[in-house]
C-alpha positions in Angstrom: 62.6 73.6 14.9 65.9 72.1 13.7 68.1 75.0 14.2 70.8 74.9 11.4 74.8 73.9 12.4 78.1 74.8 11.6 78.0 71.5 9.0 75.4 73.2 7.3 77.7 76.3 7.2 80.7 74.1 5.9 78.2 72.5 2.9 77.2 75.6 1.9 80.8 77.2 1.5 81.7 74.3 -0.5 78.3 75.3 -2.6 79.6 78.5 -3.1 82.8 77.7 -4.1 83.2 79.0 -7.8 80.0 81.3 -7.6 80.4 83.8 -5.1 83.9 85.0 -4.3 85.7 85.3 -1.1 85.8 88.9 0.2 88.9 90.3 1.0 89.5 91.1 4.4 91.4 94.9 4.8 93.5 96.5 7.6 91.7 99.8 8.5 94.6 101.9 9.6 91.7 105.1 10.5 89.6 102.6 12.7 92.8 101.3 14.0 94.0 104.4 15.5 90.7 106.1 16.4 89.6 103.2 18.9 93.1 101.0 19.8 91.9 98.1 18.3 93.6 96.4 15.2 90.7 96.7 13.3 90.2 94.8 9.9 87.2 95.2 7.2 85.2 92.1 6.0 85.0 94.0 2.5 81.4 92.4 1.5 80.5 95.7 -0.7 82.8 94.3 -3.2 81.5 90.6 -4.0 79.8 90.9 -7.2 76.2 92.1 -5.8 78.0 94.2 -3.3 76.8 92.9 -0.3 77.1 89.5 1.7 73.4 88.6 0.2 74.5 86.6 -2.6 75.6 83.6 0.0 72.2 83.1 1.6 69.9 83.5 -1.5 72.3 81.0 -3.8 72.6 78.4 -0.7 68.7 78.0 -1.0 67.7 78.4 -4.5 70.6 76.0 -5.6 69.1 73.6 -2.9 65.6 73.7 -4.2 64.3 70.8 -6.1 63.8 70.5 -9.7 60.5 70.8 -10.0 60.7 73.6 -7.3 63.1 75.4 -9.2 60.8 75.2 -12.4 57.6 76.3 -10.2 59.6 79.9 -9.7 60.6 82.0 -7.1 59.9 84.9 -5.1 61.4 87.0 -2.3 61.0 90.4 -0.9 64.0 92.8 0.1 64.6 96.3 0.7 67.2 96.5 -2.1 70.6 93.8 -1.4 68.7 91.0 -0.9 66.9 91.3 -4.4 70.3 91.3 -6.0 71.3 88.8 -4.2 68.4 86.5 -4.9 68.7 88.3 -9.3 72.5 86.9 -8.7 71.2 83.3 -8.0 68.9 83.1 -10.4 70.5 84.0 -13.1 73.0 81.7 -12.0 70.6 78.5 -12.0 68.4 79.4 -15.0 65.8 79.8 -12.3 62.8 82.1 -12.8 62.0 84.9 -9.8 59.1 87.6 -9.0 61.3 90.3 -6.8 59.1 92.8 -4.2 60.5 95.9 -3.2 59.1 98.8 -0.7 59.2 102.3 -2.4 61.9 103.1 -0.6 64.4 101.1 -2.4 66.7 103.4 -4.0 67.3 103.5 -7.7 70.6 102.2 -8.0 69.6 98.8 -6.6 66.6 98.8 -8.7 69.0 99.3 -11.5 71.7 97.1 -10.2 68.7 93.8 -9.8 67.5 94.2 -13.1 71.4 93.7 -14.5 71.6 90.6 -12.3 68.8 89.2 -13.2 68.4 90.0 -17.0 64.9 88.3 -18.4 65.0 85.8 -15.6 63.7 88.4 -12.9 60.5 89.9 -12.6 60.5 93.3 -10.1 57.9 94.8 -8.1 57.8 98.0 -6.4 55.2 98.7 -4.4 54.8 99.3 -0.1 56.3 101.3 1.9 58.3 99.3 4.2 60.1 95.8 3.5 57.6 94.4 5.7 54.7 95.2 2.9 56.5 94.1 0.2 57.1 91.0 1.9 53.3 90.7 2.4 52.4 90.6 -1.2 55.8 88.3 -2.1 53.6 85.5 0.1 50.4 86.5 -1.7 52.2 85.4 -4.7 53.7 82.6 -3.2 50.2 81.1 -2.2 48.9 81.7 -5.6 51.5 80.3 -7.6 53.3 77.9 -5.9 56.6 80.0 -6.1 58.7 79.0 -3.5 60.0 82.0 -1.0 63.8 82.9 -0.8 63.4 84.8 2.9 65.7 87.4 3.3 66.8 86.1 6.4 64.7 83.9 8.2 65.6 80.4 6.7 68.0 78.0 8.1 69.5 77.8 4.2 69.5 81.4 3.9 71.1 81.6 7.6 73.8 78.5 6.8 74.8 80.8 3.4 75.2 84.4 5.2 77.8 82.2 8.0 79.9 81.6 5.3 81.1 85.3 6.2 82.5 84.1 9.7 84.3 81.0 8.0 86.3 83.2 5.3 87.4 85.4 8.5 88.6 82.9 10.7 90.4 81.4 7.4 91.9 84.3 6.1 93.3 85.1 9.7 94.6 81.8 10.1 97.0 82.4 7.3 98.7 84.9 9.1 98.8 82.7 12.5 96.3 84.5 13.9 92.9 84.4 14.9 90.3 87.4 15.7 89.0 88.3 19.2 85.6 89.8 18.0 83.8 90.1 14.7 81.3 92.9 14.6 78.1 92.5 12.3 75.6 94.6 11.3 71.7 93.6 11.7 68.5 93.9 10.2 66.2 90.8 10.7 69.6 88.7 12.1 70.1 86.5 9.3 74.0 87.2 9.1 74.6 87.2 12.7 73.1 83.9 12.8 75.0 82.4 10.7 78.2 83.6 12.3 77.1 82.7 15.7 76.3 79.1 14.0 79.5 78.9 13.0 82.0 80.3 15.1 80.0 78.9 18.5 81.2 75.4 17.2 84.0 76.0 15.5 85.8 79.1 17.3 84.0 79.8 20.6 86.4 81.9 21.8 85.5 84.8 19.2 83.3 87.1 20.7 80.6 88.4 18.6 78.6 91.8 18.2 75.8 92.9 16.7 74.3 96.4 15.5 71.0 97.6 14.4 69.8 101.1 14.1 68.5 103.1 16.9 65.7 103.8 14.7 64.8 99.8 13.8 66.5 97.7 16.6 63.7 94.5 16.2 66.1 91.9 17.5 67.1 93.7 20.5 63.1 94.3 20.7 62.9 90.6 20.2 65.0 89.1 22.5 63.9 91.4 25.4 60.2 89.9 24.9 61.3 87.1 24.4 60.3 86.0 20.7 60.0 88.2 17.6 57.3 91.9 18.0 56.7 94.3 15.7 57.8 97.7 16.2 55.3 100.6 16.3 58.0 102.9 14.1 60.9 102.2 12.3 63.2 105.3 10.5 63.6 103.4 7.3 66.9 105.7 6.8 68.7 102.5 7.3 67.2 100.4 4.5 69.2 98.0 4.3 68.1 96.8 8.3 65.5 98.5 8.7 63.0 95.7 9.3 59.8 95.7 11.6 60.0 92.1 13.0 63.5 90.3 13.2 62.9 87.0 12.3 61.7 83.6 14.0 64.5 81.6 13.0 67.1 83.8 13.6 66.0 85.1 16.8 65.7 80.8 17.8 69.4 80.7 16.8 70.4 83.8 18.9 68.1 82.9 21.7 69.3 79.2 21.9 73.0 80.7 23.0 71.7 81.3 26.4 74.3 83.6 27.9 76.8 83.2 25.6 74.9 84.8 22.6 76.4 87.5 21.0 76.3 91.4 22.7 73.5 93.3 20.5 73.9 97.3 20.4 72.3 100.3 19.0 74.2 103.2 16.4 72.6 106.3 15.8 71.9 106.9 12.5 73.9 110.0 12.1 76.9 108.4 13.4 76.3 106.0 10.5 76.3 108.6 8.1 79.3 110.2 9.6 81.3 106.8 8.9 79.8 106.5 5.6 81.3 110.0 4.9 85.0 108.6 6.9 84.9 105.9 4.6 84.3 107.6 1.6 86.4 110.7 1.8 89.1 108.9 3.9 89.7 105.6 3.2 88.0 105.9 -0.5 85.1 102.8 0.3 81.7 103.3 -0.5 79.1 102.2 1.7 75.8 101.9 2.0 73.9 102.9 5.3 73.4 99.4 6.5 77.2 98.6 5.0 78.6 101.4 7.6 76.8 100.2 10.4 79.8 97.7 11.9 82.7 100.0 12.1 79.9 102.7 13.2 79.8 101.1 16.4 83.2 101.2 17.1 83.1 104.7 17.7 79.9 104.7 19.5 80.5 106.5 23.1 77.5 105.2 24.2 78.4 101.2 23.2 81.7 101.6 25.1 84.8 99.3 23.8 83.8 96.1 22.1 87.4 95.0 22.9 90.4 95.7 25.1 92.6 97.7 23.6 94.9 95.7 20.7 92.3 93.4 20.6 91.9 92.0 16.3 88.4 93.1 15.5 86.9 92.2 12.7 83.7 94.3 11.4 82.2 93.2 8.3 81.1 95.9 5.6 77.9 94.5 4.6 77.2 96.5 1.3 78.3 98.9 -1.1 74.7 100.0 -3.2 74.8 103.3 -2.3 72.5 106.3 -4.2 75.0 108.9 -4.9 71.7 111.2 -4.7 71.2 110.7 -0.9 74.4 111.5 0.4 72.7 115.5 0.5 70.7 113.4 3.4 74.2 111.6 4.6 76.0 115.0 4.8 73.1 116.7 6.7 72.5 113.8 9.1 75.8 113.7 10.2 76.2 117.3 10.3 73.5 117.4 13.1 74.9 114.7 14.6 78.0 116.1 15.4 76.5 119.2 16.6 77.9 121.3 13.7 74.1 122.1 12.1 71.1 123.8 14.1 68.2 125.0 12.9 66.2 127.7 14.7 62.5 129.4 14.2 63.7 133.3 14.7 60.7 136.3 15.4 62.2 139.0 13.3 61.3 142.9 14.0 59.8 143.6 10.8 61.9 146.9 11.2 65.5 148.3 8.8 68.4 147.0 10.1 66.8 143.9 12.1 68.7 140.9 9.9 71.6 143.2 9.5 71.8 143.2 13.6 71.2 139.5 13.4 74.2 138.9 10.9 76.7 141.4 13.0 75.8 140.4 16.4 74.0 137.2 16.8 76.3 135.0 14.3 80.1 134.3 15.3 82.5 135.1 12.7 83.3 131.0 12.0 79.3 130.7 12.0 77.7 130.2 8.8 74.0 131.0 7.5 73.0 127.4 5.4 69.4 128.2 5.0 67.0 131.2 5.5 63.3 130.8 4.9 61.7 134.0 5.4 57.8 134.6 5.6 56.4 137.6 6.4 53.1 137.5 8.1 50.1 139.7 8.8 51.5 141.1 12.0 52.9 144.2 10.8 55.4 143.9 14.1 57.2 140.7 13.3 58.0 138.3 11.0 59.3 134.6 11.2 62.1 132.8 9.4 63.6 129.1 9.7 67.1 129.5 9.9 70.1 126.8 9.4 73.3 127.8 11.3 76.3 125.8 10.5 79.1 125.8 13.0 83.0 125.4 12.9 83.0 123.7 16.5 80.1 121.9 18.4 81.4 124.0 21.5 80.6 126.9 19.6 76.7 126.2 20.1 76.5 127.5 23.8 77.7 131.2 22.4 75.7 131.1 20.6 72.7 130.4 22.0 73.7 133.4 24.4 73.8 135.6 21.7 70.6 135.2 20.9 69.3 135.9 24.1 70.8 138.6 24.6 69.6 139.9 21.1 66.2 140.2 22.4 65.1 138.8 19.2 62.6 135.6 19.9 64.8 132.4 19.2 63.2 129.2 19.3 65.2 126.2 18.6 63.9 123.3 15.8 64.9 120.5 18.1 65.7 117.1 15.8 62.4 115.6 17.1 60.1 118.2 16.0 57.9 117.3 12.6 59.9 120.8 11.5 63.0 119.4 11.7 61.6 116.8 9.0 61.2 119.6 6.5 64.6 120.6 6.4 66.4 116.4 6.1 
């Protein structure tokens, strides 16, 4: 296994010279003074498929053969990698078959069939990337079409490092240099390419990556020591929410030795309460896996990735976000922060027994966000799921007191319960 190099990082910039632009890279003044660091965002959401994907996918198909490029493509992706590989394409005149898990949302459905015009095919079937990747090599194997991996190719890997090069050049212009570049992950492809690149070229910048708590496969990978699947993944993520990080890229990783880069988990609330930072304060719209860099920053539980004034870059992978699940984005980071509980309550199936609940059980900041009441065929009580929504998290212990004292039956709907499902 000829693990790809800084050279091949360099040729493929000079590929994608002309095709896909260089990203500008943006003081965060928020990020800046919430954590002490000079902290600047690799703005990927705004190349022309909003994410860094476009790099990786044209690197390979432009690299194919002729007669490989006549044969087709194909590739599986959970949404930016299919736009990235529709962007290529349409570039090159180069036909593709596109596979995509259920879960995709609609607007990067909508957004790879504009990329790709007549020239892409797209198929939407399985419920994770790692079935629609299954049937993109059934095709494959049938037809001949070569595979465009979302990430585990040394071409696609060379193409995503362009990131790291367009930092280290853009800070050079202002005579400086960054101390640590923070990448999101999925199946690794970007942060392999970046370590490619900057552990040649600048091996004094530190690097770290983040996956999701809820699909960490390359910090699952490197612990076992080669790639594993994992028994769940929350798909919430999409965009790296992948089941088995990739052979290739974990090689790359794993061939650093002690100097590879620092790998660290981020709730996925906390994601979704930087998507809503992002969007309601610094007026950037990202994705979930596009948040997941700058999430990390203010991540308690990761602890500094710098000392303090330290330049951090973190890159903002991608920008395809559903308007229709930020209901999802508010409520998960809601709960997160401790601001929304939900609780199964044993009414008295008496007059006055919600009135009691309202005046003496809910603080005057607290406020009621759902009620589903059921009556039963005990004639003595009756239960309800109910959705409190505080003003402080330190308001929670009150009232938790309250309600025992009520004498009401309180149960709490704790996030892991299936319940708790019902009401995301």
């Amino acid at each position: 296994m000829e693990l790809p190099t800084a050279t091949d990082v360099e040729r493929a910039a000079r590929l994608l010279g002309g095709v896909v632009g260089t990203s500008p890279l943006q003081h965060s003044a928020r990020l800046s003074a919430l954590t002490g660091l000079d902290v600047w965002l690799k703005r990927e959401d705004l190349q022309e498929v909003r994410s860094y994907k476009g790099r990786g996918a044209y690197n390979l198909v432009a690299g194919l053969g002729a007669e490989e490029q006549q044969r087709g493509v194909t590739c599986a992706s959970a949404g930016n990698h299919a736009q990235g590989v529709a962007f290529a394409c349409s570039r090159l005149g180069v036909r593709a078959t596109i596979f995509l898990p259920r879960t995709t949302p609609r607007q990067k459905r909508a957004r790879i069939a504009a990329l790709g015009g007549p020239l892409v095919d797209v198929v939407v079937d399985g419920d994770t990337y790692d079935d629609a990747n299954r049937l993109c090599q059934e095709l494959a194997a049938s037809t001949g079409a070569a595979v465009v991996p979302a990430f585990d190719d040394p071409r696609t890997i060379a193409g995503q490092g362009t990131v790291a090069l367009e930092v280290l050049d853009q800070l050079a212009q202002q005579g400086r240099s960054p101390d640590v570049v923070v990448a999101p992950v999925g199946g690794g492809g970007l942060l392999a390419g970046m370590v490619t690149l900057l552990a040649e070229r600048a091996p004094e910048v530190g690097l770290v990556g983040v996956e999701p708590a809820g699909a960490a496969s390359m910090t699952a990978a490197l612990a076992a020591g080669g790639p594993v699947e994992l028994a769940t993944v929350d798909s919430f993520v999409d965009g790296a929410a992948v089941r088995r990080a990739g052979d290739w890229t974990h090689a790359v990783l794993a061939a650093q030795g002690a100097q590879r880069p620092r790998l660290v988990t981020v709730p996925e609330g906390l994601v979704c309460v930087e998507m809503l930072d992002l969007y309601q304060s610094d007026g950037i719209i990202a994705e979930p896996a596009g948040a997941l860099a700058p999430a990390a920053l203010r991540d308690p539980a990761v602890g500094p990735v710098a000392d303090p004034g330290a330049t951090v870059v973190c890159v903002l992978s991608g920008g395809n976000n559903d308007v229709s699940r930020y209901a999802e984005v508010v409520e998960r980071a809601l709960v997160h922060e401790g601001l929304r509980h939900y609780f199964l309550v044993e009414f008295p199936q008496e007059p006055g027994a919600l009135r009691m609940f309202l005046d003496e059980v809910l603080g005057p900041d607290d406020d009621i966000v759902l009620f589903e009441y059921v009556k039963r065929s005990n004639r003595e009580t009756g239960p309800a799921l109910v959705g409190i929504e505080l003003q402080r998290p330190t308001d929670y212990a009150a009232l938790l007191e309250r309600m025992t004292s009520s004498g009401i039956r309180v149960e709490v709907v704790e996030p892991t319960s299936p319940l708790f499902r019902m009401v995301q």
